[in-house]
N, C-alpha and C positions, 0 to 999 in steps of 0.2 A: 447481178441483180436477178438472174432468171430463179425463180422458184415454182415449185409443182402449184398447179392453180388453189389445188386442196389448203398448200401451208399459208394461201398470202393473208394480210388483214386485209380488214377494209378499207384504210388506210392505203393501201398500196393498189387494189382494184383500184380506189376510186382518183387514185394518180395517173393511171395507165390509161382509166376511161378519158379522161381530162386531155391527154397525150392524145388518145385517138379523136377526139371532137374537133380536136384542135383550136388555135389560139382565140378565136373569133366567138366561138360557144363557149367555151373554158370560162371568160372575160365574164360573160352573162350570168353561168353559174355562181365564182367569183361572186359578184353583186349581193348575194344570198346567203353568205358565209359570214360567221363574224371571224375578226380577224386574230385568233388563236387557232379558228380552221384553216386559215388563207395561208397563214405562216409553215403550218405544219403540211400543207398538202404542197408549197412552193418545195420545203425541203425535200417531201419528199420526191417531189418530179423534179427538182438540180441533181440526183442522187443518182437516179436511174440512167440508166445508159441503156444499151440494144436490149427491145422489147420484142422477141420471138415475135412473128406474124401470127402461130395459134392459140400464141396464150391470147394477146390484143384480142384476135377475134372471138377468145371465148368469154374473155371479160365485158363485152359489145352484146355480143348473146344472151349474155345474163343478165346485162342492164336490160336488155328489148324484153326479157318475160318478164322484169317487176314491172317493165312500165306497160306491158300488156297486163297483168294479173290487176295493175291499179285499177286501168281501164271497166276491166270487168266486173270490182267491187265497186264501183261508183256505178255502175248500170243497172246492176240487180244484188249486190251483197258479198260477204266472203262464199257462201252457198253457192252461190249461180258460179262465182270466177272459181269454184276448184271443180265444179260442174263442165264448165266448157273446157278450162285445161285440162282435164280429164278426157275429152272426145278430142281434143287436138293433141295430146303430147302427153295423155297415155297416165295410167294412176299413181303410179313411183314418181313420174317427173312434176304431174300435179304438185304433189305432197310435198317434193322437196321445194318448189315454190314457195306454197301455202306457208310450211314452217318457218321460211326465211323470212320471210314478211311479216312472222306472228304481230311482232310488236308495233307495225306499223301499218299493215292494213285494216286496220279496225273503224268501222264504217261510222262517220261522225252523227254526233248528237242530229237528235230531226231529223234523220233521211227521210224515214216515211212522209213528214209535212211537207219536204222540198217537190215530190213527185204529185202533192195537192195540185187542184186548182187553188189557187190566192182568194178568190171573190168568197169558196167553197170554205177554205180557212178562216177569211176573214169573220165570218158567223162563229166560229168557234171560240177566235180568241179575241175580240174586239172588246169585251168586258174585262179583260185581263187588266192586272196592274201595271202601269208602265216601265216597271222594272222585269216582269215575267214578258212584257212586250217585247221589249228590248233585248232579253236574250235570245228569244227562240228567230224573231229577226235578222240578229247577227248570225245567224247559219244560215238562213237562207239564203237560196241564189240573189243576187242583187234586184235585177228585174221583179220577181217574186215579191221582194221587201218590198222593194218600190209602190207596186201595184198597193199593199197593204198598208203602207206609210200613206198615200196620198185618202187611202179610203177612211184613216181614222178623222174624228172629229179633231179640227183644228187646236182648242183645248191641249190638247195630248200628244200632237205631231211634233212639236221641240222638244216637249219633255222626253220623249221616248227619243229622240235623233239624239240629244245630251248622255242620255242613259247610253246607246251606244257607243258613243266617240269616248266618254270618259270610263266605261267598263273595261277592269284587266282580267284577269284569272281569276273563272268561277268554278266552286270544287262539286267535284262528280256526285256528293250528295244534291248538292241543288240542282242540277241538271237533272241526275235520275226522278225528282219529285215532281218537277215540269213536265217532262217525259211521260213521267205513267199518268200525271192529270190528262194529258192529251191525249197519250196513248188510250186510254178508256172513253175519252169521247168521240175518237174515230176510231174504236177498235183495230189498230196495227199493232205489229209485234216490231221490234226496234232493238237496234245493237249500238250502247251509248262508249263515246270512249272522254276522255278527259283532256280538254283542249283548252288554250286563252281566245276569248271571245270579244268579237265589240272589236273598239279601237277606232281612232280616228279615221284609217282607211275604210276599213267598214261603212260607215256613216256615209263616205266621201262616194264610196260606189253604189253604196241606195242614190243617195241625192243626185250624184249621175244620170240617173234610170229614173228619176221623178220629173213630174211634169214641170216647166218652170216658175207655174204659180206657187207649187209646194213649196219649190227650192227655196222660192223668195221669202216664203213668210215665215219658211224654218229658222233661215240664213239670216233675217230682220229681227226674230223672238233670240235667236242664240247672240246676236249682237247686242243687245241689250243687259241680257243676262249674264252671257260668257262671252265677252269683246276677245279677250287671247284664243280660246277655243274655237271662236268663228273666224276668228282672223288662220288660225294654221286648217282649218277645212278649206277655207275658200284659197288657200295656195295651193289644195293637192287636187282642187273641182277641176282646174283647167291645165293641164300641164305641156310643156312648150312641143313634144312630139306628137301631140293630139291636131296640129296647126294642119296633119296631114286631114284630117277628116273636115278641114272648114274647104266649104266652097269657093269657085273661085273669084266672087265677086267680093266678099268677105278678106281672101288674101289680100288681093289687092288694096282694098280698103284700111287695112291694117298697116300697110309696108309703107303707103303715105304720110303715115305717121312718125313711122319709125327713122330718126336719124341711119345713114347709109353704115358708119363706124360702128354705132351700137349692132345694127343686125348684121356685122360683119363677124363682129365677136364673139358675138351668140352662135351664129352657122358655124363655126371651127370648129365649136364639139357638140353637132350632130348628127344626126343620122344621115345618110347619101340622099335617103327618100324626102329628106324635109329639106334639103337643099333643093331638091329638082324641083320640088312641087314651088318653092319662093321664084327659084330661076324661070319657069316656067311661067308665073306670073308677073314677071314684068317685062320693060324691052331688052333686045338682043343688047343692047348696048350699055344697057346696068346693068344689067347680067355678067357682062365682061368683067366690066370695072369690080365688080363684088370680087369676085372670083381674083382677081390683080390683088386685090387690095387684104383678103382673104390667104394668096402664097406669099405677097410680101412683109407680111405682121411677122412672121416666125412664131414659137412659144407662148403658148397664151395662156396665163394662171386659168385652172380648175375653177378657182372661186371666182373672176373675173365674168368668163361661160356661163355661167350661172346666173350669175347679177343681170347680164346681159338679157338671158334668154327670161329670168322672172319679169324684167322691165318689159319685154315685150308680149309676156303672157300678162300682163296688167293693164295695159294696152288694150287688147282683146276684151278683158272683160268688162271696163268701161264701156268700148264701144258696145257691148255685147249689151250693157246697162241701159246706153243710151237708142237702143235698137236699131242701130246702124248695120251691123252682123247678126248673124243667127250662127246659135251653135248647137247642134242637133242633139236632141235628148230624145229619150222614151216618154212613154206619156200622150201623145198624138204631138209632136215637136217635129213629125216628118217634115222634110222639106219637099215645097212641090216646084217646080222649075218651070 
């Protein structure tokens, strides 16, 4: 399998990087892959056998400058990141960077609005149509939307939250048009590239970041309007490893509810940290029994875990409904203790 680093594909880099992250990060990346990549990147890490220590480390090195080079184009542009690589690692090695990345460092639609203030934006584009709303929102940072989603007139706050969650692929003439309308209202200069925008996640991580009054009357106008659409947003508002960020009076409040089997079979497939934080909240002595009860189940279907852990994220938001827990949002949602 050994070949000069010059002849590999990418394909085989990105088997070898996989190999060095090992199993644990691999799994996560994995996750991101559809699975014509998963297949073809398995064959090719069965394939491989002994991977020299300085090919590994130079394919590890090369990963570390695209994800430094990204770094730097999200901070100030492709300009600034062949600028710095440039005074770190010299003009040849810049360049060979730069060019490897042509196709993929290309600094997304809006940057210049994301680096606004929101309040400062919001003057600018508050008359917009809720369709021109709703795209330049879907690029911004979530927070950012947030702040600007709670500040439009209620009128317009589900229509533009719908425009979001149900928008797929918008083509680079309409984006370049929105672009230069804004770009001549706050005079910046802008490097657009062609991306799919919107989408139910989108939506789902504004509404995160909005105050809970917003949420509600977004959440209430979409129920009405779009009952399937608001019903798959409100599954992805709360999701079962978020259990780490509720309080402990909230935990505890929740696990009362919960049959001992059901949140036995939920815990098997999660994370070590959303175990402790459950164990931690109750006595020494359920704790045990969980735990008993949790090594002596064996195999537990995927979709079982699931069932499991959604029944107890619905739980939570009930209560969360009935204001029995709080679950911290943006917006002034701080908790004070």
């Amino acid at each position: 399998m050994a070949k000069k680093k010059g002849g590999m594909s990418g394909r085989e880099k990105a088997a070898i990087l996989l190999i060095a992250l090992g199993p644990e990060k691999s799994s996560k990346i994995f996750a991101h892959l559809t699975d014509d990549e998963i297949e073809e990147l398995t064959l090719e890490i069965a394939n491989m056998r002994r991977i020299p220590k300085e090919e590994k480390e130079a394919i590890l090195d090369e990963f570390y400058q695209v994800c430094l080079a990204q770094e730097f184009i999200s901070e100030g542009g492709i300009g600034y990141a062949k600028e710095v690589l440039e005074k770190a690692m010299g003009s040849q090695k810049a360049l060979e960077i730069i060019n490897k990345l042509t196709a993929s460092l290309q600094v997304r639609p809006f940057d210049f609005v994301r680096k606004a203030e929101a309040s400062h934006l919001l003057t600018f584009i508050q008359n917009e149509h809720p369709q021109t709303l709703a795209l330049i929102l879907s690029y911004l940072n979530p927070s950012q939307a947030a702040t600007i989603l709670s500040s439009l007139p209620q009128e317009k706050q589900a229509d533009v939250a719908q425009r979001i969650a149900t928008m797929e692929s918008t083509s680079p003439e309409v984006i370049k048009e929105v672009e230069l309308v804004l770009e001549k209202k706050l005079s910046s200069m802008v490097t657009q590239d062609y991306a799919t925008t919107g989408g139910i996640q989108a939506i789902v991580d504004i509404l995160n970041a909005v105050d809970r009054g917003t949420e509600k009357f977004i959440m209430e106008t979409l129920e009405i309007q779009e009952a399937d659409l608001a019903e798959e947003i409100r599954k992805r508002m709360f999701v079962f490893e978020d259990i780490i960020n509720l309080d402990s009076v909230s935990i505890q409040r929740f696990i009362r509810e919960i049959d001992n089997s059901e949140l036995s079979v939920a815990l098997k497939g999660s994370t070590e940290e959303v175990k402790e934080i459950i164990f931690s909240n109750m006595s020494k002595r359920m704790a045990e029994m969980l735990r008993e009860d949790m090594e002596f189940m064996g195999p537990v279907r995927l979709r079982d875990v699931e069932e499991a852990q959604q029944k107890i994220v619905n739980v939570i938001r009930k209560l969360e409904e009935a204001g029995e827990i709080i679950i911290a949002r943006g917006g002034g949602d701080e908790i004070i203790v």
